[in-house]
C-alpha positions in Angstrom: -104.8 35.3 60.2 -105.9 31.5 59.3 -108.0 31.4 56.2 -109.6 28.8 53.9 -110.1 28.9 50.6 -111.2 32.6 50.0 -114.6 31.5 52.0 -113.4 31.9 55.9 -111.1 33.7 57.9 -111.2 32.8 61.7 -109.2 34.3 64.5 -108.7 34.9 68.5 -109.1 38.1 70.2 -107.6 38.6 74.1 -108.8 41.0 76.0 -110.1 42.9 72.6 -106.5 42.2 70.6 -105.7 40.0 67.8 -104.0 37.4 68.9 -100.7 36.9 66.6 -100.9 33.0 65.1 -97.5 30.9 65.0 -96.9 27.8 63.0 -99.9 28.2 60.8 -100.6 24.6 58.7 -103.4 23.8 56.1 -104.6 20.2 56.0 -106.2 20.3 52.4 -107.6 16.6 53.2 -108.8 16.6 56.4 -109.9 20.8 55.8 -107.9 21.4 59.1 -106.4 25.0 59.4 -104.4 24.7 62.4 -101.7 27.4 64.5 -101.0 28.3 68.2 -101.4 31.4 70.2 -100.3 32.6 73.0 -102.6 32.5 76.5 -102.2 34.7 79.4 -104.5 33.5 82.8 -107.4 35.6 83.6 -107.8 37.3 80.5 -110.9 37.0 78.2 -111.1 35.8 74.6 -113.8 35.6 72.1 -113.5 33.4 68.6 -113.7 36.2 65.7 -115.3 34.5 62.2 -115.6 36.2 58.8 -117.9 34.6 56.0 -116.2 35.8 52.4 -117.9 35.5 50.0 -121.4 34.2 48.6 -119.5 31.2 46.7 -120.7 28.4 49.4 -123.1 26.3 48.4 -125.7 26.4 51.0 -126.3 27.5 54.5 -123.8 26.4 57.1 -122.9 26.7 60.8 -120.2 27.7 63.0 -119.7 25.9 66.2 -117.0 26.8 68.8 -115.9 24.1 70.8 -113.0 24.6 73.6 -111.3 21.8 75.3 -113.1 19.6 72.9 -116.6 20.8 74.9 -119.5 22.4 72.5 -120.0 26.1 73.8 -121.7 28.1 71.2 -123.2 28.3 67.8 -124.3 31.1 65.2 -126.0 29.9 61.4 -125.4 31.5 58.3 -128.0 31.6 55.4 -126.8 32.9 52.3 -130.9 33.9 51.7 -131.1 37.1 53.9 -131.4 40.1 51.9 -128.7 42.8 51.9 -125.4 40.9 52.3 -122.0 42.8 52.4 -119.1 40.7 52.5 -117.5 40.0 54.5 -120.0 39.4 57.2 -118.8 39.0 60.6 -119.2 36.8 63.4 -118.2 36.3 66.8 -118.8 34.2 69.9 -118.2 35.8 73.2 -119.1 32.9 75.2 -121.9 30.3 76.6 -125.5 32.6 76.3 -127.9 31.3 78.8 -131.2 32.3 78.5 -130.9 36.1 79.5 -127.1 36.0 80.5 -123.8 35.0 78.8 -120.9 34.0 80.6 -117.1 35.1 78.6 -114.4 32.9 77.4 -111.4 33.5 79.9 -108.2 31.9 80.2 -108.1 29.6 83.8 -105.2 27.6 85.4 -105.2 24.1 85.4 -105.3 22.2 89.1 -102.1 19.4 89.5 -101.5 17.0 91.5 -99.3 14.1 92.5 -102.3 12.1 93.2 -101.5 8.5 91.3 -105.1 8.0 91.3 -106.0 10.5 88.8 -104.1 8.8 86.0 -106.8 6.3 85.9 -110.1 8.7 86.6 -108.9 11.8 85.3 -110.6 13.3 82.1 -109.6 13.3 78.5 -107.1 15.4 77.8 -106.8 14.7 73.9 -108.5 18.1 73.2 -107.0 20.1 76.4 -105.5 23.6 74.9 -107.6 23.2 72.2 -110.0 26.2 70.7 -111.6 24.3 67.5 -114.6 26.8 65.4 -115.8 24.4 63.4 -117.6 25.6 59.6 -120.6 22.8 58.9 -123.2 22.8 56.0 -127.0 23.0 57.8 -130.6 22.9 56.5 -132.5 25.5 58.3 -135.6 24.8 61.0 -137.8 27.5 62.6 -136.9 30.0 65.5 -137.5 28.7 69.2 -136.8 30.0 72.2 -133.8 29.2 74.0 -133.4 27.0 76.5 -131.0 26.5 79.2 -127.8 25.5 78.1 -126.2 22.5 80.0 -122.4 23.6 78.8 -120.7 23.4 81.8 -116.6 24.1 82.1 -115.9 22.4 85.4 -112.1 23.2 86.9 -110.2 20.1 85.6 -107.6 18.1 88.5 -105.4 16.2 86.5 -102.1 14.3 87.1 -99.1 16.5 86.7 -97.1 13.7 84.5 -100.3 13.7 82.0 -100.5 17.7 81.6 -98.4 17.5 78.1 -97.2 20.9 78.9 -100.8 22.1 78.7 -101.0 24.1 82.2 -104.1 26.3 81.3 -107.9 25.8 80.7 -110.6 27.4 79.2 -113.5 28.7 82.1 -116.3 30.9 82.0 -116.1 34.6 83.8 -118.9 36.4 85.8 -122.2 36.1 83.9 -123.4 39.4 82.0 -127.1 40.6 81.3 -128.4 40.5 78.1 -131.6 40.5 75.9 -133.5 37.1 75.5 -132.7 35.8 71.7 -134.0 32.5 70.0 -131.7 30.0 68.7 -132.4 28.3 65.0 -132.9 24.8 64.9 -130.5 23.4 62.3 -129.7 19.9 60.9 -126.6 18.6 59.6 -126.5 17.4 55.7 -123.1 16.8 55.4 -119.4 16.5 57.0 -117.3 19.7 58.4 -116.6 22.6 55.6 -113.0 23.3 57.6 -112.1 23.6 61.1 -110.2 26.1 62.5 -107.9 25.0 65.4 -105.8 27.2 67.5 -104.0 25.5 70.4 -102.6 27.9 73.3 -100.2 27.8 75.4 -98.3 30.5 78.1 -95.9 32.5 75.5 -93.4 31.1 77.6 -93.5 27.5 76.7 -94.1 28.6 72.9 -91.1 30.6 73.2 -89.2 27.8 75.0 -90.7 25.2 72.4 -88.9 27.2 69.4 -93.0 28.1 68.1 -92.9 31.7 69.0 -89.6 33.9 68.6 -87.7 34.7 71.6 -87.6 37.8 73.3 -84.8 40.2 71.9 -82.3 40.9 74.8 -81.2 44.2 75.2 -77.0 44.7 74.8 -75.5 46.9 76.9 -72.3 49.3 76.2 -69.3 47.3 77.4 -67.9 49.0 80.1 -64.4 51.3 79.5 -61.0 50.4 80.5 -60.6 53.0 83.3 -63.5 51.5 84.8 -62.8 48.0 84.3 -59.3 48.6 85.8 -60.8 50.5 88.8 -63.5 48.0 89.5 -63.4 46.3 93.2 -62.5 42.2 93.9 -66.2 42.3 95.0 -67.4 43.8 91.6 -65.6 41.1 89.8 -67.3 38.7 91.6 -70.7 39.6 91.4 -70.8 39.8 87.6 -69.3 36.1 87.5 -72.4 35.4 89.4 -74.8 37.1 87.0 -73.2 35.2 84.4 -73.5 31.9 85.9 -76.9 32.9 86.8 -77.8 33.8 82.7 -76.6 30.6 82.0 -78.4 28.3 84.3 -81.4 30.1 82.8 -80.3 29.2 79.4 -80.1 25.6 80.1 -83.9 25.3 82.1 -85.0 27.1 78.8 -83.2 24.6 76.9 -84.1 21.8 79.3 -88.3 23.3 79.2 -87.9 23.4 75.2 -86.9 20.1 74.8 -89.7 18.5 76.8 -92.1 20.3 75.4 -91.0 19.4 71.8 -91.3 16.1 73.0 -94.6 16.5 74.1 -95.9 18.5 72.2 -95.2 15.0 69.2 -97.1 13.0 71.7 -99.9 15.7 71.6 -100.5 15.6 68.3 -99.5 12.1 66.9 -102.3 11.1 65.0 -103.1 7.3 65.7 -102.0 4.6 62.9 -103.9 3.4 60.5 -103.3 -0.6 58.9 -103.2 -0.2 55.2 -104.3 -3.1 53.2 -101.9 -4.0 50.5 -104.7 -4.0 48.1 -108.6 -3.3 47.8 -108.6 -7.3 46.7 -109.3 -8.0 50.6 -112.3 -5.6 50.8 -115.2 -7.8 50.7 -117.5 -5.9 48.4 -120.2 -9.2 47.5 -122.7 -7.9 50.1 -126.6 -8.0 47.9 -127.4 -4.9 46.6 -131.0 -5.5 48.3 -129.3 -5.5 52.5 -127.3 -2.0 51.1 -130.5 -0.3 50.3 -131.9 -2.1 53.7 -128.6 0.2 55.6 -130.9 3.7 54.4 -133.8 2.5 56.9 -132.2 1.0 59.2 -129.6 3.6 60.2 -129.9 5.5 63.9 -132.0 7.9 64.4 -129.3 10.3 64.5 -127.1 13.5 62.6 -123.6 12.0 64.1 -124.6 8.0 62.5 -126.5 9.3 59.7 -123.3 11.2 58.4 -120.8 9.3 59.2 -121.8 6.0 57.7 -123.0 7.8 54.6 -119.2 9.0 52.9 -118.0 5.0 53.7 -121.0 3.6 51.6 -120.2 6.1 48.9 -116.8 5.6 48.9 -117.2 1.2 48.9 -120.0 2.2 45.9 -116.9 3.7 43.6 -115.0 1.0 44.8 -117.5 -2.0 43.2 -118.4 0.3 39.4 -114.7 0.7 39.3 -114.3 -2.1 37.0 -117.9 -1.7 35.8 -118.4 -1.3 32.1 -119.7 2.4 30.9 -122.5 3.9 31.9 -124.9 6.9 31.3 -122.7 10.1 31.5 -122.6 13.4 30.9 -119.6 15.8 30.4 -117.2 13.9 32.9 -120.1 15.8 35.3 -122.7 13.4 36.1 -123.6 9.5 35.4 -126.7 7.9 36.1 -127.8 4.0 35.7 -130.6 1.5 36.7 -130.1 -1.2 39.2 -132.9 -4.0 39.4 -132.8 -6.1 42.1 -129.5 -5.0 43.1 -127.9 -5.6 40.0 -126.7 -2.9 37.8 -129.0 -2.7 34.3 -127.5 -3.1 30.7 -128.4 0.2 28.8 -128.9 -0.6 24.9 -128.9 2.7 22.2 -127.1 4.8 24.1 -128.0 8.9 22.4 -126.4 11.7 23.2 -128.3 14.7 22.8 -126.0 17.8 23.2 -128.6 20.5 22.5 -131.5 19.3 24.8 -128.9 18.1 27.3 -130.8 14.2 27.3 -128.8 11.2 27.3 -131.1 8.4 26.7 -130.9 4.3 26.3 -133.3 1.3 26.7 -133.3 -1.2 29.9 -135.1 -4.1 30.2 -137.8 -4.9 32.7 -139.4 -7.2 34.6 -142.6 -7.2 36.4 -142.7 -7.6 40.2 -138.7 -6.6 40.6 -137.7 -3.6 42.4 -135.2 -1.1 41.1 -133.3 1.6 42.0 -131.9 5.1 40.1 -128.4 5.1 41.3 -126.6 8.9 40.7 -122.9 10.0 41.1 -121.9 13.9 41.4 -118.0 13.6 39.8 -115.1 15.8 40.9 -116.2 18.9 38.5 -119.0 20.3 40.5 -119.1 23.3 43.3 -122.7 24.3 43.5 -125.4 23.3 45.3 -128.0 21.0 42.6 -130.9 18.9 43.3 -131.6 15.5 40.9 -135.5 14.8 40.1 -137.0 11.4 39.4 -139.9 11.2 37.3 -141.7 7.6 37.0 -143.8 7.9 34.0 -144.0 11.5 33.7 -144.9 11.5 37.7 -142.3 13.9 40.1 -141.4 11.3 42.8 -138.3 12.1 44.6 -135.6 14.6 44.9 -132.1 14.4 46.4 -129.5 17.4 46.8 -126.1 17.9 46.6 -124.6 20.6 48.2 -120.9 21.4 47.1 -119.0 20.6 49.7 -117.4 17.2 48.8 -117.5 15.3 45.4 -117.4 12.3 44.1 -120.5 11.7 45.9 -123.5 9.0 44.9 -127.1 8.7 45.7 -130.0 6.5 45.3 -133.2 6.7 45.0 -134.8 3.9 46.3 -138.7 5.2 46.1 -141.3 7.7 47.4 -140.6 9.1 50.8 -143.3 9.5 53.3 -142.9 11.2 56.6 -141.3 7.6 58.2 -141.7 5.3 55.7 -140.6 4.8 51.7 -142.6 2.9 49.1 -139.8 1.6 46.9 -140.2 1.3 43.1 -141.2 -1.9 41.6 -142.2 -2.6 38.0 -145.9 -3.3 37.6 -148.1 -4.7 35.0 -150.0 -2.4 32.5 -153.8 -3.3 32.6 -155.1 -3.2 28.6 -159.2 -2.7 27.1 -160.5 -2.9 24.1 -162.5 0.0 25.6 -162.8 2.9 22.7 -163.9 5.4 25.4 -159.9 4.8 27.1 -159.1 6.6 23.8 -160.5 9.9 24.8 -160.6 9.9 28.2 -157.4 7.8 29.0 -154.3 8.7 31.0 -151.6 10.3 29.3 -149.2 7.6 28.0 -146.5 10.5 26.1 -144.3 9.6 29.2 -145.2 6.2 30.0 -142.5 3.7 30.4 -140.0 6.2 30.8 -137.6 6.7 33.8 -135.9 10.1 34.2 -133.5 11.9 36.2 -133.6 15.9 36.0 -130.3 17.5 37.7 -130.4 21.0 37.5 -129.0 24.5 39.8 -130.8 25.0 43.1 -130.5 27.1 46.3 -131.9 25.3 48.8 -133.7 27.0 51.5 -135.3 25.5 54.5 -135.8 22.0 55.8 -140.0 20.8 56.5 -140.7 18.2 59.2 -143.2 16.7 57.0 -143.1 16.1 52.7 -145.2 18.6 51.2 -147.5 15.7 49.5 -146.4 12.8 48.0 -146.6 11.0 44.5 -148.8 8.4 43.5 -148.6 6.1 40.6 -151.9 4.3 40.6 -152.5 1.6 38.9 -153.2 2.9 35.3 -155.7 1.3 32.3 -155.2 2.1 29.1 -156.4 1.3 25.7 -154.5 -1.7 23.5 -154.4 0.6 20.9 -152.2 3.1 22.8 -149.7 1.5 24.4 -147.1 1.9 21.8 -145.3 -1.4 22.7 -145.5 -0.8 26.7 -147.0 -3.2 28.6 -145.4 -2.3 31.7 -145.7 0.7 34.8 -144.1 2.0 37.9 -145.5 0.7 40.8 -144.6 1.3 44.6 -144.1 -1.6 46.8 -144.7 -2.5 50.2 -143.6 0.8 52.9 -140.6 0.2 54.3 -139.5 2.1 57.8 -137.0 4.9 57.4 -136.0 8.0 58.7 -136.4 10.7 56.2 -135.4 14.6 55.8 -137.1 17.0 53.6 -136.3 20.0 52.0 -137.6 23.3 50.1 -135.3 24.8 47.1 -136.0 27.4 44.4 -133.7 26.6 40.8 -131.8 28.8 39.9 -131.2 27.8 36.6 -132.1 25.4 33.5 -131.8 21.6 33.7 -128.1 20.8 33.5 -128.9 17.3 31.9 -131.6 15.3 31.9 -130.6 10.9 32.2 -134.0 9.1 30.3 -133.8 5.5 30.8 -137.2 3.6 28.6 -137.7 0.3 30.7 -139.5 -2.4 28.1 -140.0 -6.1 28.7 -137.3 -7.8 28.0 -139.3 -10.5 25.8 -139.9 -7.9 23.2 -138.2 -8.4 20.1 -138.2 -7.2 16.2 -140.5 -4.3 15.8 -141.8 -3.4 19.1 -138.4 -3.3 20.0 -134.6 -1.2 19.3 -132.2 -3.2 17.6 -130.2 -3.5 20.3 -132.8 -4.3 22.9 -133.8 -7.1 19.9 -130.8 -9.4 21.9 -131.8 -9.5 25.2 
């Protein structure tokens, strides 16, 4: 049966019986597992799903969608104690609130009506059973509501079935207990889909897909009764063998069209290829891209969508960049201020404590952002911490299902707005008691990024808190050469999503950028800083 990468294994069951898959493909780059099965009208199905193994990064959901219409949905979190794997799944058919109605195999209405060609549905996903495997964070129980799936009875044109002369209905409704459905929320694109297309065994047959049937032979009859057989005898077996092969040729005749069809079915649309990237107008200010994270709808499908195109334009601008922070071929990490990407100076590479550090230089009043890419090395679910000054401000997650990925943190997230981060100036006394009773200043002037091993468990509504960098006042005696601090800027309107995760392990590296004026020069300064 169809698997994926030693994490799923999906399949159909009629009437209670494996289905048998033909043509089975594996699209590694679109994580499409595809095959046909055979459909009989009237019978009842159900989509079978087994979970592997424990090696997926984070909860996930399967969602069963026939005739491209969403029917049903079952979560999986990797947290609930006890797990034997495989763990099973299934999906019967559309639950109501105290009723669910069974998958079943339904003709599909023709007609000669020219009308319909214009008004009749789309058929793009018609003999279509997708389950689709997505990674979710995890809400709270409610109870469930109606569900508005309906599976009307389709009239469609009979020169636009594309061999397709079945749909998918819904049987009698059967009784059973109330059961509340998990809120979930996407975080990222499809893990695989599983597509199995059906079609009467006749047409796969006919379409060369499934095997013919195996013909019995019979023992050619002896002499003494061939020469003893009657004119009339004679006669009827030429007819049985003119009827055999008019049979043959509408099987041949029914094949051919429905190889023909079938190409039209599943031709994917074409796609203009640039001849070079050089066309791609990448100049767009850095300071609109970070406006894109709080202006985007207020929706998964947008949200998601939009989010692997900016990552993938972001590799496209640093591909020519000049080297940044980066950490076994694993992780990179670098300043932007003001859009523009900041020059690190005494670069150290700390192998033991896992800290790569350098200087930037700073400005007060300009914004900046702590730009992160997750390279193609990585398959478990981490989270990356910024600290301003020694202060926890935000957290991002990465959840193994796709790399190279990049994020940016832009600020501190409220529950609908972010404060960005903006360099600030450092207020100085000549106060003694500030000695004593000062702020901490071991971590002042210091940007870092923490990455480290996570499981992440449930999303929250609402942050749980929220930094603050106040402005801070500090002796002139103890500010070791900084004169600057984070600050947060004016709130900007966005959309956010929080999370809760436990680590799992120690920090896989931690990225230290120490932000100085950039007027500082000879000994308050690194050598290499010393240039700016």
């Amino acid at each position: 049966m169809p698997e994926w990468r030693d994490l799923f294994r999906a399949w159909i069951q009629i009437d209670g019986v494996d289905a048998e898959e033909y043509g089975v493909e594996v699209d590694e780059a679109e994580r499409v597992v595809s095959s046909w099965i055979g459909s009989e009208v009237g019978k009842t199905f159900s989509v079978e799903w087994d979970i592997l193994s424990d090696n997926c990064a984070s909860p996930f959901r399967g969602k069963v969608l026939v005739d491209g219409i969403p029917c049903a949905a079952r979560s999986f979190d990797y947290e609930t104690k006890s797990r034997v794997f495989p763990v099973h799944r299934n999906f019967v058919g559309v639950q109501r609130e105290a009723t669910i109605e069974p998958f079943m195999f339904g003709t599909l209405t023709l007609s000669d009506d020219d009308a319909l060609l214009a008004t009749e549905p789309n058929l793009a996903d018609l003999g279509v059973i997708e389950l689709k495997v997505t990674p979710v964070l995890l809400g709270k129980i409610i109870a469930r509501r109606e569900a508005p799936v309906v599976l009307p009875s389709l009239n469609i044109h009979e020169r636009s079935k594309k061999v397709v002369t079945q749909q998918v209905r819904l049987g009698a409704p059967k009784k059973i207990a109330p059961r509340g459905v998990q809120k979930c929320t996407i975080i990222g694109p499809d893990l695989v889909t599983f597509r199995f297309k059906y079609r009467p065994m006749e047409i796969l047959r006919a379409s060369g897909i499934a095997p013919a049937l195996k013909r019995k032979t019979s023992a050619p009859p002896s002499r003494s009764e061939s020469a003893h057989a009657e004119p009339e005898q004679a006669g009827d077996g030429d007819s049985d063998v003119d009827q055999l092969e008019v049979k043959r040729l509408e099987e041949q005749l029914l094949a051919a069209k429905a190889r023909v069809a079938a190409k039209k079915l599943d031709k994917k649309p074409r796609i203009k290829r640039e001849s070079g990237i050089t066309s791609i107008d990448l100049t767009q200010p850095a300071a609109k891209r970070v406006g894109m994270i709080t202006s985007l709808p207020d929706t998964e499908h947008a949200r998601y969508l939009i989010s692997p195109l900016r990552c993938f334009f972001s590799f496209l601008r640093r591909a020519g960049r000049r080297p940044m922070l980066e950490w076994r071929g694993q992780f990179r990490a670098w300043i932007k201020i003001e859009g523009v990407d900041a020059e690190e100076y005494g670069v150290e590479v700390d192998e033991g404590e896992r800290i790569v550090s350098c200087w930037i230089g700073s400005e007060v009043e300009r914004s900046f952002t702590v730009e992160w890419d997750i390279l193609p090395h990585n398959t478990s679910q981490l989270c990356g911490t910024v600290y301003m000054d020694g202060v926890r401000c935000s957290g991002k997650y990465y959840f193994g299902d796709r790399v190279p990925v990049h994020h940016t943190y832009v600020g501190v997230a409220r529950e609908d707005t972010i404060e960005p981060f903006v360099f600030g100036a450092l207020t100085l006394s000549d106060d003694d008691e500030l000695l004593s009773a000062g702020p901490n200043v071991s971590e002042l002037g210091v940007i870092e990024l923490k990455v480290l091993p996570v499981r992440v468990q449930r999303m929250l509504s609402t942050p749980q808190g929220g930094a603050t960098l106040p402005a801070l006042k500090i002796h002139e005696r103890s500010k070791k050469a900084v004169t600057q601090q984070v600050q947060l800027g004016v709130p900007l309107a966005a959309s956010n999503l929080f999370s809760r995760s436990t680590p799992i392990g120690p920090e896989l590296v931690t990225f230290r950028f120490k932000y100085r004026p950039t007027g500082i020069r000879k000994s308050c300064a690194p050598t290499g800083l010393r240039r700016l």
